[in-house]
C-alpha positions in Angstrom: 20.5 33.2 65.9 23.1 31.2 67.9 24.6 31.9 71.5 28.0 31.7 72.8 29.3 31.9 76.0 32.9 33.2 76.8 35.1 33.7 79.7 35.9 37.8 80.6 38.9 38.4 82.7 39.0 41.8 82.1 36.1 44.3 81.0 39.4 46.4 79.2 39.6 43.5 76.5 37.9 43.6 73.5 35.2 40.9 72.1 36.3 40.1 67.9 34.1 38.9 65.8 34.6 37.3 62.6 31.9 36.5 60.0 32.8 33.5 57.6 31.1 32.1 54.4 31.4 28.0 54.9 32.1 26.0 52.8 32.1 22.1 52.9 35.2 21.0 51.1 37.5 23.9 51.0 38.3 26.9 53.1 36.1 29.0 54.4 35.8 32.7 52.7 36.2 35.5 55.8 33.8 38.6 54.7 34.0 40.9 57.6 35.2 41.3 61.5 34.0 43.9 64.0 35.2 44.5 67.4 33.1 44.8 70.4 34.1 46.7 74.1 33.0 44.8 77.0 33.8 47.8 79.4 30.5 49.0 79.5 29.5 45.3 80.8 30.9 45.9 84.1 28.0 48.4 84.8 25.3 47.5 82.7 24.8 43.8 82.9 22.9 43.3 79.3 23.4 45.3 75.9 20.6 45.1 73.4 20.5 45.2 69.8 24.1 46.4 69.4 25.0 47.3 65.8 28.6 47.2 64.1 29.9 47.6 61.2 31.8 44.6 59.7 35.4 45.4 57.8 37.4 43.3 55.6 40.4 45.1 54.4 39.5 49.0 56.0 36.4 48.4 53.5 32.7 47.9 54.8 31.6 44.5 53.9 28.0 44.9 56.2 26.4 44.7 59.6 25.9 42.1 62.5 23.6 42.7 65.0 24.2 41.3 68.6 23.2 41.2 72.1 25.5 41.3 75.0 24.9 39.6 78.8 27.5 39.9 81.2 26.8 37.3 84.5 28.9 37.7 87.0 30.4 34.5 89.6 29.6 34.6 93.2 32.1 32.9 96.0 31.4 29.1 96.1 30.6 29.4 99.9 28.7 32.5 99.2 25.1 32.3 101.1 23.6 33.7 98.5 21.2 32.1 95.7 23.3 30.7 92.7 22.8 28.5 89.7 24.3 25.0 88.4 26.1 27.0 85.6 29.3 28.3 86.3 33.5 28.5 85.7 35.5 25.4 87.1 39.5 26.2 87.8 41.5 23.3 87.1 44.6 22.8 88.5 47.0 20.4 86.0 49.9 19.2 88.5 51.3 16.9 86.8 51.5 12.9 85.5 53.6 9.9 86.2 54.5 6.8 84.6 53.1 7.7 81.5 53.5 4.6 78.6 55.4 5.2 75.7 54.3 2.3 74.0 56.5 0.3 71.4 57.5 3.5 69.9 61.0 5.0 70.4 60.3 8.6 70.1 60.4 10.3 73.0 57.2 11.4 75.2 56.6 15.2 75.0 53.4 15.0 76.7 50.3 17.6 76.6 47.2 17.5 78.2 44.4 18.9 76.1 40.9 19.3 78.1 37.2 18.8 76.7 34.2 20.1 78.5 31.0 17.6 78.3 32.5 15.8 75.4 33.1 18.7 73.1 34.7 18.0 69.6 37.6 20.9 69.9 39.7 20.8 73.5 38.7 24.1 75.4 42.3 24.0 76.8 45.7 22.2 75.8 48.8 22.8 77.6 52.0 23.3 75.6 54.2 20.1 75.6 56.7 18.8 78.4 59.8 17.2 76.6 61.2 14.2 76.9 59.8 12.7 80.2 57.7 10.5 81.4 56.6 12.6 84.4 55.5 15.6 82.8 54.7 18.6 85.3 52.4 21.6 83.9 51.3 23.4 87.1 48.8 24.9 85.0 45.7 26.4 86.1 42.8 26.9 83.1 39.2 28.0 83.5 36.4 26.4 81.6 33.1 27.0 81.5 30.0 24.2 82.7 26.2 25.0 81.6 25.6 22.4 84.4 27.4 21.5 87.1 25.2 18.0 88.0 25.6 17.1 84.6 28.8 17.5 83.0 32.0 16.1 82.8 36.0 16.5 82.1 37.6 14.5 80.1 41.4 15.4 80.1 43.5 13.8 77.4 47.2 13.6 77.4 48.9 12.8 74.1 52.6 13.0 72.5 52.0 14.2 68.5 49.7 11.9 67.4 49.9 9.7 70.3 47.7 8.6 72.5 49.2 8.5 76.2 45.8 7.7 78.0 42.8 10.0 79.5 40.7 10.7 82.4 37.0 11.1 82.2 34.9 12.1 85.3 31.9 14.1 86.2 32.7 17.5 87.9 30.8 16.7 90.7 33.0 13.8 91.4 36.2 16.1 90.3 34.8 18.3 93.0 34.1 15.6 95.8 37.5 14.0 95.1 39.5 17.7 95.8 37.7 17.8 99.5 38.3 14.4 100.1 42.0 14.6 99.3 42.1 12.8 95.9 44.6 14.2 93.7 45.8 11.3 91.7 43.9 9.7 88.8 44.4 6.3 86.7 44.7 6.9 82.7 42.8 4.6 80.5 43.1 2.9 77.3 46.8 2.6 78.6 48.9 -0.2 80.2 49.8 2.5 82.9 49.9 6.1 84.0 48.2 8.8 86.3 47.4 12.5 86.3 47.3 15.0 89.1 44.3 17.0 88.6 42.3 19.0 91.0 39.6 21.7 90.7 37.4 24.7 92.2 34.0 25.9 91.7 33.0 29.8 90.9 29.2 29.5 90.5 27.2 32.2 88.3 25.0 35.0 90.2 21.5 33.2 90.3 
């Protein structure tokens, strides 16, 4: 059994999911999707032993078997009870002064964003060519089991190069915004800074 948690903007979407014999050392073999509606969600908070049908070319390849928990976010001034898990909105302004390095090639920078260290970014901008102030105004949501204990790290790179990165714990992301930090120093670089705010949605304790 394994659980995964997903962001729902909309209870109209639909959930797909994909079931994959892995392999090791080539690609792995699809055998089967299903879809799943999330409108019944927004009234009944948990589904139980849901059973679909998985399809692989309009033929029936099997079943998968899955439960369903919706948990809403509350206001983060909200008086009510909440938890340490919840959804942090980021706000990716922009950077300046970003290093090139001895390379030529022009920067067209991204900013890709891990959660707690994760091995695959949970959001990457599209590229900004040609400058060394990139602006994104971009505003991704991202999900934090715990808000004491996590961290950001937001990586900006050109291709394959690395233009420097800021790592910082979401409380301190979060202490920064009301004190009226905005700007942030990139490491592993001779120079550089990002402009990176955010804004906490707890879950519904």
């Amino acid at each position: 059994m394994e659980t995964k948690t997903i962001l729902v903007n909309a209870f109209k979407d639909k959930l797909h999911l994909g079931v994959y014999d892995h392999h090791r050392h080539f690609s792995h073999t699809f055998l089967g999707g299903a879809g799943l509606e999330l409108a019944p969600l927004e009234h009944e908070y948990s589904l139980l032993a849901i059973n679909r049908p998985l399809v692989k070319d309009t033929k029936p390849t099997g079943e998968i078997l899955v439960d369903a928990s919706f948990h809403p976010l509350v206001d983060q001034h909200s008086a009510g009870p909440s938890s340490w898990s919840g959804v942090l909105r980021l706000m990716i302004f922009q950077a300046r002064d970003l290093d090139g390095g001895a390379s030529s090639e022009p920067i067209n920078a991204s900013v890709q964003i891990f959660v707690d260290q994760g091995d695959k970014p949970d959001y990457q901008t599209s590229p900004f060519p040609d400058s060394s102030a990139p602006v994104w105004m971009k505003s991704p949501e991202v999900y934090c089991a715990d808000r004491e204990r996590s961290s950001i790290i937001a990586r900006i790179a050109s291709g394959e190069r690395n233009l420097g990165q800021v790592t910082i714990k979401v409380e301190d992301l979060l202490d920064a915004k009301a004190n009226g930090v905005e700007w942030w120093p990139l490491t592993g670089v001779a120079s550089g800074q990002l402009k990176m705010t955010a804004v906490w949605r707890p879950v519904d304790a």
